[in-house]
N, C-alpha and C positions, 0 to 999 in steps of 0.2 A: 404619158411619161412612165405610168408604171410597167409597163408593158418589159421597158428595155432594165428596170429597177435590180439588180442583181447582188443582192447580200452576199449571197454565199460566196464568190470569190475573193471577197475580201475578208472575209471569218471564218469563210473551210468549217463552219455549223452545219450541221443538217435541219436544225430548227432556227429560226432567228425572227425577231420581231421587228417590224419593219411599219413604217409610215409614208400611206398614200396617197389617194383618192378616195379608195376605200375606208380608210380609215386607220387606226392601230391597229395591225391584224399578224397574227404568227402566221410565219411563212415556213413550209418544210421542202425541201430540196431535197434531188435526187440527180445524179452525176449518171447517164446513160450513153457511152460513149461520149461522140464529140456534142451532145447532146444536155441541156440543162432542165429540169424538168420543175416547177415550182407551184406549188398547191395551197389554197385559201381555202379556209372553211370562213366565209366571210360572216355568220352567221356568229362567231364569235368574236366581229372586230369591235371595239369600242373606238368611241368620235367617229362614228359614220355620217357622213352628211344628211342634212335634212334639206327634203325638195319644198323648193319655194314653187307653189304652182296656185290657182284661182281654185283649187277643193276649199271646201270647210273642212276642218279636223280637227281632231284630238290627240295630243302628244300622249300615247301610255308611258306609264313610266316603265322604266329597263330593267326586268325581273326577267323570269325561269325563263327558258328557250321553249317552252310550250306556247308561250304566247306570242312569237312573233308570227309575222303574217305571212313574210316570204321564207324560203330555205333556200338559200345563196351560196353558192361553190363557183371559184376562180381556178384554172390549170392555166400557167404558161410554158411555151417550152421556146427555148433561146436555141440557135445551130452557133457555135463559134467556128473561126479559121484562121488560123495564126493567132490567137489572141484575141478578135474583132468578131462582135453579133453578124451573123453574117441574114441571121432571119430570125424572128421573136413573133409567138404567135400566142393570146390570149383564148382562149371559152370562159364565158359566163355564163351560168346558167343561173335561173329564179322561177323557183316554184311557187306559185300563188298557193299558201295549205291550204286554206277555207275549200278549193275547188278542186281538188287534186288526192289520187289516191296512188299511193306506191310509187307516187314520181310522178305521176299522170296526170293530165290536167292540164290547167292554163300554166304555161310557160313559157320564157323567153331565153333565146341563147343569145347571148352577144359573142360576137367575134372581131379579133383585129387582129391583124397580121400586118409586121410590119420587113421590108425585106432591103439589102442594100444593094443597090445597084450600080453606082463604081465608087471610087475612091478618089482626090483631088489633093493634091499640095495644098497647104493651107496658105492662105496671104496674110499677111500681118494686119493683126487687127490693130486699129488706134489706142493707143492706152487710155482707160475710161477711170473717171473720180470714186471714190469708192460712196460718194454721196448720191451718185446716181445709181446705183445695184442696194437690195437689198437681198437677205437671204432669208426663207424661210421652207415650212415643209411642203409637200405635196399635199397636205390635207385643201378641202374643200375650202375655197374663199369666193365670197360673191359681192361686187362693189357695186355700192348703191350708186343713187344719181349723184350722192353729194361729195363723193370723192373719197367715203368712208369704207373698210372692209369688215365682210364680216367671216370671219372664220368657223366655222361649225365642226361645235366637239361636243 
């Protein structure tokens, strides 16, 4: 979802701070033609999630930027047309530091692209109870067996 996430046309900011998946993280925008252009130093986001996985580990606590272990940068760029995302395309990148020099090293790029391919009248959806929708943010939530959520911040 954050792929399509677009602050700026509703705040005309070039900075604005936004809440994702990622986390709390400042976003900076750039207007390049019909072109949206939107950049994460994720490395600064706070409530980033934490991976539930089978490692042993040790939570560090959340000091200097020298001590984290990846260097994390997001770019999206949105095409608009008439108004409408007409394509939205994400890079992530994550430097392993411990193994990596000048950028080099163990790394992964993630990519999504996401593009539209036509457009449809809408049908009338059923009016729904407002006790069945709840709202909240994009941040990370993970639901146990018991029906319970956990949000990580």
């Amino acid at each position: 979802l954050s792929v399509l996430q677009d602050s700026y046309t509703v705040n005309k900011q070039k900075s604005v701070e936004e809440v994702d998946i990622s986390g709390k993280c400042l976003s900076t925008y750039k207007v390049q033609g019909s072109l949206l252009v939107k950049f994460k130093n994720l490395n600064d986001c706070s409530r980033r999630s934490m991976a539930v996985t089978s490692l042993q580990s040790v939570a560090l606590p959340n000091s200097a930027s020298h001590q984290q272990i990846l260097d994390s940068q997001l770019e999206c760029t949105q095409s608009y047309k008439g108004g409408i995302i007409e394509m939205a395309t994400c890079n992530e990148s994550n430097v392993f530091r411990p193994f990596s020099k000048e950028g080099k090293g163990a790394k992964t790029e993630i990519v999504t692209t996401l593009k539209l391919l036509k457009m449809e009248e809408a049908s009338p959806m059923p009016r729904v109870e407002q006790k069945t929708s709840q709202h909240s943010t994009l941040l990370f939530e993970r639901e146990s067996g018991k029906g319970k959520k956990t949000r990580y911040s």
